[in-house]
Structure formats: C-alpha cells, structure tokens
NUVEXKOL-166563 format. One record per residue (C-alpha): residue number from 1; chain; x, y, z. Coordinates in nm, 2 decimals. Layout:
REM residues N
NUM, A, X, Y, Z;
...
REM end
This chain:
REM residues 399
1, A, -0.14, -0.61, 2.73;
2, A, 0.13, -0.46, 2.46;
3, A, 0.09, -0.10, 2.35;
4, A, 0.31, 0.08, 2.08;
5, A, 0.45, 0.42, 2.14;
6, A, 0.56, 0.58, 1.84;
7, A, 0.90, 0.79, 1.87;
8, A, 0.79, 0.99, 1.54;
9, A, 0.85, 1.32, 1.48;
10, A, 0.50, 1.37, 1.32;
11, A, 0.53, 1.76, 1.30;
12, A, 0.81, 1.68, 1.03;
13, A, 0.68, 1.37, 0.90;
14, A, 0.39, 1.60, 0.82;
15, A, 0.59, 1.92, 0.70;
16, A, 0.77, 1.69, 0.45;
17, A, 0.42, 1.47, 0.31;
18, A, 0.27, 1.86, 0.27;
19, A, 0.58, 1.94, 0.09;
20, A, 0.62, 1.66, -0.16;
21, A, 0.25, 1.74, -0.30;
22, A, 0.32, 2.09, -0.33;
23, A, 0.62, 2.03, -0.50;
24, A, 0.44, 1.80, -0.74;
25, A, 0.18, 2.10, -0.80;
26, A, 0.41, 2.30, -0.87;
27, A, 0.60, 2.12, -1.10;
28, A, 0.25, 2.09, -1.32;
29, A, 0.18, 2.39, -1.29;
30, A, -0.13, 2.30, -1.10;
31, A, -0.30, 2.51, -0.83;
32, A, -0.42, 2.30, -0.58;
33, A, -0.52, 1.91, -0.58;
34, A, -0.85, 1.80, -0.45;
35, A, -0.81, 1.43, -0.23;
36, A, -1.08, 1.21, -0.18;
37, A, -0.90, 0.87, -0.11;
38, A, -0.88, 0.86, 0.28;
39, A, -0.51, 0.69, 0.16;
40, A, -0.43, 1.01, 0.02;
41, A, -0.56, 1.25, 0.29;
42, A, -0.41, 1.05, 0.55;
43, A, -0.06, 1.13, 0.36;
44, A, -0.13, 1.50, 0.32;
45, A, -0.31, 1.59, 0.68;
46, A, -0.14, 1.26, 0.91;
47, A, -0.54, 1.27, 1.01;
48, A, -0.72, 0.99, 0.97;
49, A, -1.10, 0.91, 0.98;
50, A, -1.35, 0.56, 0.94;
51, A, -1.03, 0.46, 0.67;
52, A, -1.21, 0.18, 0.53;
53, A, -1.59, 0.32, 0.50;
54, A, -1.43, 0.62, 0.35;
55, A, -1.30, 0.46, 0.04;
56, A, -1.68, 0.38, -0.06;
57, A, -1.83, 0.68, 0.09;
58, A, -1.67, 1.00, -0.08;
59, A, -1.81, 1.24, 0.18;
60, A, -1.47, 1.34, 0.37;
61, A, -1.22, 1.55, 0.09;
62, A, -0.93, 1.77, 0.13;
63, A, -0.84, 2.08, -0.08;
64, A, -0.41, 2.09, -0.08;
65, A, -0.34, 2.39, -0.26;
66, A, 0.05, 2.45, -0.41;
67, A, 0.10, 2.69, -0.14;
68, A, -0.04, 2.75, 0.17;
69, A, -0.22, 2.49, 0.46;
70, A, -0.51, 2.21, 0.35;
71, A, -0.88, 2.31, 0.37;
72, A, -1.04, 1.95, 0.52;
73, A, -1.37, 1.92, 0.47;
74, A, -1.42, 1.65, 0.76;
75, A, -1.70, 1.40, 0.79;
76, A, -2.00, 1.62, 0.99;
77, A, -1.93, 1.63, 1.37;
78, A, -1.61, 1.47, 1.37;
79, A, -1.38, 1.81, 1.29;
80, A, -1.22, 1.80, 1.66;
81, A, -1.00, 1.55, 1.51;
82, A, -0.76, 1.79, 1.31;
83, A, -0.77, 2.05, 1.62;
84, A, -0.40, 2.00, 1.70;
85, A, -0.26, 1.97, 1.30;
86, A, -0.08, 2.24, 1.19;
87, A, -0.09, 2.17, 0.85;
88, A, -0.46, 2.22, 0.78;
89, A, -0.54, 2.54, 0.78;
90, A, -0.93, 2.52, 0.81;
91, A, -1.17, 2.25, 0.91;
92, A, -1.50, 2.25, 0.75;
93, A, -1.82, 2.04, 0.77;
94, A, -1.85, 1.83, 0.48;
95, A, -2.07, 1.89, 0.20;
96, A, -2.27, 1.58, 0.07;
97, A, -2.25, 1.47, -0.32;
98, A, -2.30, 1.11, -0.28;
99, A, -2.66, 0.98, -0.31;
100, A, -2.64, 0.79, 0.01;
101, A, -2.64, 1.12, 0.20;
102, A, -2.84, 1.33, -0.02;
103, A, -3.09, 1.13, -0.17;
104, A, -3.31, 1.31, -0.44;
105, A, -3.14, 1.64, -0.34;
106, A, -2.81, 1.50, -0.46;
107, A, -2.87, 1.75, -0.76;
108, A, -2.85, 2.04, -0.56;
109, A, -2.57, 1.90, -0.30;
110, A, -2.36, 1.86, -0.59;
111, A, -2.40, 2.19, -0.71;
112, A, -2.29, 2.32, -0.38;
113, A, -2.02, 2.11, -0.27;
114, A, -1.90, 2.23, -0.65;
115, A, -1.95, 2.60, -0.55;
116, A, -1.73, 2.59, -0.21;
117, A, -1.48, 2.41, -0.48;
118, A, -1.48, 2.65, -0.71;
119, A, -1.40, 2.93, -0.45;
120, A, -1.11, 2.75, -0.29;
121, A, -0.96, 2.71, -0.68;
122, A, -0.99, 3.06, -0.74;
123, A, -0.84, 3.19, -0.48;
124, A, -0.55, 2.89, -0.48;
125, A, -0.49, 2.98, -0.87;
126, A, -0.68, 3.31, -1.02;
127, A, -0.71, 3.21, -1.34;
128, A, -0.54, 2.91, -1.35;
129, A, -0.80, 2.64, -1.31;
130, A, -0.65, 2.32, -1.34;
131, A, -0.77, 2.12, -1.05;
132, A, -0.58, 1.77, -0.94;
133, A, -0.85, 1.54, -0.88;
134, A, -0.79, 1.17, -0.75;
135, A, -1.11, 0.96, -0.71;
136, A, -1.42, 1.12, -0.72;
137, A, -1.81, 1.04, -0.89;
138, A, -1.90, 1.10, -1.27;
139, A, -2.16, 1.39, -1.13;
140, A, -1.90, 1.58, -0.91;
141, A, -1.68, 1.57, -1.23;
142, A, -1.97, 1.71, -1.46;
143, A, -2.05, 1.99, -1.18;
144, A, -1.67, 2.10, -1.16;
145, A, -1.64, 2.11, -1.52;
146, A, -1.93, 2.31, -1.52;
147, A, -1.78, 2.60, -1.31;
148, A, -1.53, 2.58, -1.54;
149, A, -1.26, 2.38, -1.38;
150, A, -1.06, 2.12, -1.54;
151, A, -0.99, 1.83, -1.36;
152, A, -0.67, 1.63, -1.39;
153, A, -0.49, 1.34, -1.26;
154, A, -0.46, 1.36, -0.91;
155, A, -0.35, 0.96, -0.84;
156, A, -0.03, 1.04, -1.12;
157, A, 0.04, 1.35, -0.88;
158, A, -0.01, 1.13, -0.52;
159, A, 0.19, 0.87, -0.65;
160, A, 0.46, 1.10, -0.72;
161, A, 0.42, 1.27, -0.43;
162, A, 0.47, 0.94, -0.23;
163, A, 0.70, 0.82, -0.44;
164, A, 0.99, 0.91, -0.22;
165, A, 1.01, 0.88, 0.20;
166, A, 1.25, 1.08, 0.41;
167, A, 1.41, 0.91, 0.68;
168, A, 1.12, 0.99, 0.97;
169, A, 0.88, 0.78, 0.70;
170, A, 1.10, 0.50, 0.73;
171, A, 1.10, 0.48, 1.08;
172, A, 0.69, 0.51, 1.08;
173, A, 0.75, 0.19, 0.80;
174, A, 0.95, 0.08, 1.04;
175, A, 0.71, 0.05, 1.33;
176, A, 0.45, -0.04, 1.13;
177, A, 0.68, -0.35, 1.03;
178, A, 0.79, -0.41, 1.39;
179, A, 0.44, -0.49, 1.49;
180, A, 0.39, -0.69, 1.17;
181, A, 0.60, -0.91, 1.24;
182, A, 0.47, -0.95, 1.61;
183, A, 0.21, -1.05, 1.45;
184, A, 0.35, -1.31, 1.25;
185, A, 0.56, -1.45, 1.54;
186, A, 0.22, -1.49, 1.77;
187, A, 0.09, -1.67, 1.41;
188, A, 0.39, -1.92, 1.33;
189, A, 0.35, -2.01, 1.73;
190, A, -0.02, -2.11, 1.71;
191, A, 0.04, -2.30, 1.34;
192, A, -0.06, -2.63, 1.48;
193, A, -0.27, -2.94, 1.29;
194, A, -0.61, -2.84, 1.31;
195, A, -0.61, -2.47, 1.32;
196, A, -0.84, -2.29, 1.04;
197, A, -0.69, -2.06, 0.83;
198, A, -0.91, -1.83, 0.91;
199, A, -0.83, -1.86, 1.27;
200, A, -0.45, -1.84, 1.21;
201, A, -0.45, -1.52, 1.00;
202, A, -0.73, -1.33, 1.30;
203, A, -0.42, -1.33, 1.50;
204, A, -0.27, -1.12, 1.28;
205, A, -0.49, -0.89, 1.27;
206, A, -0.57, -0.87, 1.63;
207, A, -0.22, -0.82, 1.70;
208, A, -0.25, -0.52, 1.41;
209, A, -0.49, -0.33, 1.63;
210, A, -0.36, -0.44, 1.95;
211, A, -0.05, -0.22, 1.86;
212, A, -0.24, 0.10, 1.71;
213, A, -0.26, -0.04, 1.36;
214, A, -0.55, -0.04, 1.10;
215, A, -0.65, -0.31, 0.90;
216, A, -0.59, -0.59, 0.63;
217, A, -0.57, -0.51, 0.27;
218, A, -0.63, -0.90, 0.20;
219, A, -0.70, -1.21, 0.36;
220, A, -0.42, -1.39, 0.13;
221, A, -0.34, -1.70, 0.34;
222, A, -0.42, -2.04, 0.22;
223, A, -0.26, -2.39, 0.31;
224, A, -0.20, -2.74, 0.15;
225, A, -0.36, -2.73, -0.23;
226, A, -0.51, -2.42, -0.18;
227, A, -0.15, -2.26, -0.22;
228, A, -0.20, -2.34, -0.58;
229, A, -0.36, -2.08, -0.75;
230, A, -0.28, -1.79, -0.60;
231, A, -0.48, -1.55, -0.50;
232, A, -0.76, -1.77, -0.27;
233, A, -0.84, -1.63, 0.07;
234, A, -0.84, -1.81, 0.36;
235, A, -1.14, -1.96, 0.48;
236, A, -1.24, -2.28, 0.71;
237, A, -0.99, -2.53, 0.64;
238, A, -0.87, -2.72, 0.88;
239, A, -0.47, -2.71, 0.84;
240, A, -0.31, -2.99, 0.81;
241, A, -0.02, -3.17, 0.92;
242, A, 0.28, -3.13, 0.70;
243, A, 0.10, -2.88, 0.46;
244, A, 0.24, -2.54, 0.33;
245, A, 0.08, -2.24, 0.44;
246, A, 0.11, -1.94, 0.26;
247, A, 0.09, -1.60, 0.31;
248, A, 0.10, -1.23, 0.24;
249, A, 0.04, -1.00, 0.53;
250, A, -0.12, -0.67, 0.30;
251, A, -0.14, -0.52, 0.69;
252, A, -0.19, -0.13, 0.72;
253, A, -0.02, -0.08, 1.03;
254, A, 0.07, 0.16, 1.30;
255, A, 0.13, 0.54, 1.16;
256, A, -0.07, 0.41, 0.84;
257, A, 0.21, 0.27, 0.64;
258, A, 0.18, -0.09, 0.48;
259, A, 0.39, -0.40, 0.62;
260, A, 0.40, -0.57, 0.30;
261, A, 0.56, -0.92, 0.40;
262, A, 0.50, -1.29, 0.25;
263, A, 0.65, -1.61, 0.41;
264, A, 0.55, -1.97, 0.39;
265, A, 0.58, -2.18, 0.63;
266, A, 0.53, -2.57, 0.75;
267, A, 0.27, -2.71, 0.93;
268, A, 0.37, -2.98, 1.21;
269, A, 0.68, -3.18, 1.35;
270, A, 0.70, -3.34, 1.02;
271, A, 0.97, -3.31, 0.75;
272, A, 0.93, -3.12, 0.48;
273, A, 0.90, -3.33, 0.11;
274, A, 1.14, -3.29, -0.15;
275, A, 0.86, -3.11, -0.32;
276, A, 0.87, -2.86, -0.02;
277, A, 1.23, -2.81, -0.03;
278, A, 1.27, -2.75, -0.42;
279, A, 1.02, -2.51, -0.46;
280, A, 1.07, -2.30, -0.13;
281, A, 1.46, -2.28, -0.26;
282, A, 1.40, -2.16, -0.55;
283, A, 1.13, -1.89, -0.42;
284, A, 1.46, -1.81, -0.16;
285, A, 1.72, -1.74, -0.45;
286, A, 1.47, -1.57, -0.65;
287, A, 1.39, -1.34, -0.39;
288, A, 1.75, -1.32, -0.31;
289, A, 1.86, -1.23, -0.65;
290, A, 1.63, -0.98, -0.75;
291, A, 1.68, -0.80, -0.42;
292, A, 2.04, -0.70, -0.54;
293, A, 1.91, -0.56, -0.84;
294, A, 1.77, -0.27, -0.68;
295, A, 1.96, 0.01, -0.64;
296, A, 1.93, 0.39, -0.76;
297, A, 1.90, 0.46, -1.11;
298, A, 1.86, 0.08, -1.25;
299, A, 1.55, 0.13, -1.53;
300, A, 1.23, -0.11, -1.46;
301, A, 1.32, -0.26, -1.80;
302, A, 1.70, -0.32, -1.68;
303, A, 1.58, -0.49, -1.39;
304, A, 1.30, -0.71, -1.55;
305, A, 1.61, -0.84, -1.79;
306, A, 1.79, -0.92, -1.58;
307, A, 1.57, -1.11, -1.29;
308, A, 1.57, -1.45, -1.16;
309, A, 1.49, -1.73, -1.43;
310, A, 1.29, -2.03, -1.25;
311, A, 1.37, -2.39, -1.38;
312, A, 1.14, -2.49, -1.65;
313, A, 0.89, -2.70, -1.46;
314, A, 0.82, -2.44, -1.24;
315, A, 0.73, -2.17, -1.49;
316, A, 0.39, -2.22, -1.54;
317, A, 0.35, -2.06, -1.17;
318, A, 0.45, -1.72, -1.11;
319, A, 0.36, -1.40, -0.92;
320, A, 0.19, -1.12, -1.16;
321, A, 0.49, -0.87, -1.10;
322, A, 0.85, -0.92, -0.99;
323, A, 0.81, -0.64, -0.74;
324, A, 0.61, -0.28, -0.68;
325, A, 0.62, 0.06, -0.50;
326, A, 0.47, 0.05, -0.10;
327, A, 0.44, 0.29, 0.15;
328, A, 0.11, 0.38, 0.32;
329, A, -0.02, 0.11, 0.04;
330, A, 0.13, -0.06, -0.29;
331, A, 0.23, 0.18, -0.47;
332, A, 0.37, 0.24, -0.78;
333, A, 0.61, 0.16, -0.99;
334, A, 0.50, -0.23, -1.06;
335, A, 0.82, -0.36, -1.23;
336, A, 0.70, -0.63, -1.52;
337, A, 0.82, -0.94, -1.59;
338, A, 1.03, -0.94, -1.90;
339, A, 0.77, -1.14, -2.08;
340, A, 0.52, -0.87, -1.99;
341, A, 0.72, -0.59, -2.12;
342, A, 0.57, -0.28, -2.32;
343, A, 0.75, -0.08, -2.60;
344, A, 0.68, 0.20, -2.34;
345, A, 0.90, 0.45, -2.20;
346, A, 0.75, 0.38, -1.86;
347, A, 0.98, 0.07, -1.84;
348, A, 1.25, 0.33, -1.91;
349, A, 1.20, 0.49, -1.58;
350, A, 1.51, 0.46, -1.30;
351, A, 1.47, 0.35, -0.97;
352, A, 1.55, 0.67, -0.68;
353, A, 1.72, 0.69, -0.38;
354, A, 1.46, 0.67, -0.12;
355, A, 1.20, 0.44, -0.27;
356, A, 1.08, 0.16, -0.10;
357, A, 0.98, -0.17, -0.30;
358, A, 0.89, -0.50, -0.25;
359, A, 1.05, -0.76, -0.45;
360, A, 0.76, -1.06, -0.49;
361, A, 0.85, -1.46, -0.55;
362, A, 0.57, -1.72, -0.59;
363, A, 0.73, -2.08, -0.72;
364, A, 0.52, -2.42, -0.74;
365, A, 0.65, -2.72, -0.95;
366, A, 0.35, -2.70, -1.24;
367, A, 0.21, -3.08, -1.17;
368, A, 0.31, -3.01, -0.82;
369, A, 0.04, -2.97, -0.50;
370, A, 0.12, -2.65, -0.36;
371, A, 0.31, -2.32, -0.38;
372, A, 0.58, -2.08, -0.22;
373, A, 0.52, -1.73, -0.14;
374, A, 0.78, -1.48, -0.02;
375, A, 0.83, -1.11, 0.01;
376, A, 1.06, -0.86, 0.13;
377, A, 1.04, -0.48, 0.16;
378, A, 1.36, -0.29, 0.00;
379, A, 1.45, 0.07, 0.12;
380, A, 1.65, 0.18, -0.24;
381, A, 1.95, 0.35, -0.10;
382, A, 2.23, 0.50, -0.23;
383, A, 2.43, 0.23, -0.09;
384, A, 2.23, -0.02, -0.27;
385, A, 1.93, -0.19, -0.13;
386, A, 1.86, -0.18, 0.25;
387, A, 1.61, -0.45, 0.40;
388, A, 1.36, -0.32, 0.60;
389, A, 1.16, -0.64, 0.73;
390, A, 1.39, -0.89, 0.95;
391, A, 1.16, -1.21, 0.99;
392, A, 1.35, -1.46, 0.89;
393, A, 1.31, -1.75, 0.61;
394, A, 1.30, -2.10, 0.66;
395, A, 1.54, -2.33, 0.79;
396, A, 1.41, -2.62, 0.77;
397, A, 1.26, -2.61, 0.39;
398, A, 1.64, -2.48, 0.27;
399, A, 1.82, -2.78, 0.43;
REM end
C-alpha cells in the first residue's frame, strides 16, 4: 500500500489563499465575498467537504469578509471538520435555500438564510453593501437584493484571487502532480492489446485516491479512431494493437490542486506508422514552441501571434485554446488562437510572475485516422517558464 505525506506548510498555504481574496476585496472596494463553489471554499478555508455533490447542492457557503476570519456555514452535522483551521473564525450550521432540502418551505428558508446574510454584510461593511457573489440560485439573488444588498462578481474576484501561487502552492501542485504521474506510470504499464479504455483510465483514478487525491474532472481518453474528434470519453473499447491512445488526465489531486497533463501514447510491440510519427512530432514542437513563449509580461495577444503554425493538412484539427490558467482547477486566462482573436483589451492582458498555465497541442493529419494530444503545466517565472510536470514524451513516435 503507498500513502502520501504532504510536507506543506498549510498554516501559510492558508494565511496567503485568505490574503489574496482580501486583497482582491479590497481592491474593489468590496466588503466581504460570499463562496458557494466548494472549488472556491476549499481555496479560502483549505476545508473541504462531499467536493463533488457540493457543486450541485448549494447548501455549504462561506462568508470571507475584507478583513477579519471566514464565517463557514458547513453542511449540518459535519462542522467538526474546520475545528483545527485558524482561518475561519466561526462555524455555523447551514441554512437551506435549495428546494431539495426545503421543499415547499423553500420560501421561507430563503428568506432566512438571506437574513443571517444580511447581518454578516452589515457588520463586514456598514453601509457599504456590495456583496461578491460566485454561484448561487436566481431566488437567493432576488432575496439578497431584497435586503438591499447588491451582488457582484464573485468568479472575476476568485479568479483573481487565484490567479497567482506562492511558492508553498507550488509545492501542493507539486505533489498533486507527483501522484499524477504515478498514476500514469501504473497506466502506460498495463496499456496492453485488449484492455478497455475504460479499464485503463480506472487506474488512474484509483491511484488518485490511493494517494489522498479527489477526483477526475473528465474521462478524456480515447484510442485508435476515437482520437479523432476530440473531446469523446472513454468507454468499452477494446484497445488495440498498434492504436494511439489519448489522453488528458483533468485529475484533482492531493491538497486539491489540478494535475493537468496530456500524453499519447502507443499501444503494443509494434512500430509506430508514418502517420503516428508525423502527427505526434508536430504535437512535440508545438508544445515545445509555445512553452518558450511564456514568460512574465508577454500579452495573451503577443503570444497567440506568435504560436506554433501546424502544416496545412493538419489544420483542420486543433485544440480549442493554445493554453489556460490551472491551479486547484482550469483557470483563467484561456489564451486564443490568433484566428479566435477579439478587438478586446482582455487579449491585452500580460502574463505574471507566479502563474501557472498549461500550454495545450492536439494535431491529426485532416483525412488521417487518429490524433495527438499533449500537455504540459508551466510555472511563469521571472526566469522564464519553469516546467512543473516531468513525464516524459515519446521516444519511439519522435524517431
């Protein structure tokens, strides 16, 4: 059995997630931002709770005001799991606004999960009642607005907030990586003729919670023609013999950060086909190119002019981005390709020093049978890019 110990400071790691939202607040001149997205609360509390049944069941919230420690309102009977978080200030029972719990008394739920809302704001803010919102139901909008508060964009703050990782968030990317790619090494040993997909990407996942991790974003792996399109999941098909298989790992690992990683890889003791070779090389010097264009203060638009060019019969496949934000999930910025541009001044926007990004390539030959996907995950440095991932590329399809 293989367990992971995690080496990280989370009293800090903490301290400085806390801090980046309050700085954001601040900045807006907003008192206090109200989280439902368990994503989100994980970031501002390091407590997490049921993750997944969370993001469709908005009955665990935190209230992060500019100053001060979070009130978390935690899923009924479960607050003993923020007993030892210094951060959060109070621990509170939360109050149902979602029909599932309250059922025809949603009405008057709403009202008073609104009430204890409103209170929190006043005191966070006086008069000031600009509230940061980031997910939340149509009614629990109407009932704030009601009181009197105005809600805002709480997702724009979060993803600013997150926007930049010290260097104890790198080393939680870091382990959450490490045991990514585990997981991928227990995977590329068991790709043999006859596997399922299905079966091949479990291990991935079982290795994922093995090691203290969380769960699967996607269940992007395909093989043979089912590379190409993009964007099928893996299913029952029996992998065969000298197909491709493809795949993006979308894993939410250890300390709740996203290993973001893509590789393709060859089935069997077979050689690879010219096809093979072509495609996965030009998927290698994509990747390879557009990694060394991203360094502090290069815009989005600078870097979409200036990426990889893919020959012209492979351009009627391509990824939907040439590369976006991650850290406890993709985040922003997505950087466009240049075709995809907008007369916007978000493509104006500069890269920082201490943003992670991961640069995308997905290349198949258009009348061809299958495709390439890679990925890598970039720490922006102010030495230039930094890779984070080390699993290593193909030699056999770059002979």
């Amino acid at each position: 059995m293989t367990y992971h110990i995690s080496t990280i400071d989370r009293a800090a790691l903490r301290a400085y997630r806390l801090g980046r939202i309050q700085q954001q607040l601040r900045e807006r001149d907003m008192p206090a931002a109200l989280l439902f997205d368990p994503i989100n609360i994980r970031y501002a509390t390091d407590c997490p709770n049921m993750q997944v049944w969370l993001l469709h069941n908005r009955v665990r919230y935190a209230f992060v005001p500019a100053d001060g420690g979070v009130t978390l309102f935690e899923f009924p009977g479960a607050e003993h799991l923020s007993a030892d978080i210094e951060t959060i200030a109070e621990t509170r029972p939360g109050k149902s606004a979602t029909y599932l719990i309250s059922g025809s008394d949603i009405d008057a739920d709403t009202r008073a999960w609104a009430m204890d809302i409103d209170d929190l704001l006043r005191r966070a803010g006086g008069a000031n009642r600009r509230l940061a919102v980031d997910v939340v139901d149509p009614h629990m909008t109407v009932a704030l607005a009601g009181l009197g508060i105005r809600s805002e964009n709480g997702t724009q703050v979060m993803e600013h907030a997150r926007w930049i990782k010290n260097d104890v968030e790198i080393l939680a990317m870091r382990e959450a990586i490490q045991a990514c790619e585990k997981g991928m090494a227990r995977m590329q040993a068991a790709l043999q003729p006859g596997i399922t997909e299905n079966a091949l990407f479990s291990i991935l996942q079982q290795t994922n919670i093995e090691l203290g991790g969380e769960w699967i974003e996607t269940r992007l792996l395909t093989s043979g023609p089912k590379t190409k399109p993009w964007f099928q999941e893996c299913g029952h098909r029996q992998i065969e013999a000298g197909d491709l298989v493809s795949f993006d790992t979308d894993m939410i690992g250890p300390n709740g950060y996203c290993a973001d990683i893509s590789r393709s890889w060859l089935c069997g003791d077979v050689a690879p086909t010219d096809e093979q070779r072509f495609i996965y090389r030009i998927a290698h010097e994509q990747i390879q190119h557009n990694f060394d264009l991203i360094r502090p203060g290069v815009s989005h638009r600078d870097i979409s002019n200036a990426a990889y060019r893919v020959p012209e019969r492979c351009q009627g496949t391509y990824y939907s981005m040439i590369a976006h934000g991650v850290g406890m999930c993709d985040e922003a910025p997505i950087i466009r390709h240049p075709w995809d541009l907008r007369d916007s001044s978000r493509e104006d926007v500069c890269l920082d020093a201490g943003m992670v990004i991961c640069v995308e390539a997905l290349v198949a030959v258009d009348d061809g049978r299958e495709a390439v996907k890679l990925e890598q995950m970039v720490h922006v440095t102010d030495d230039g890019p930094c890779l984070l991932n080390d699993y290593p590329f193909e030699d056999a399809l770059l002979a």
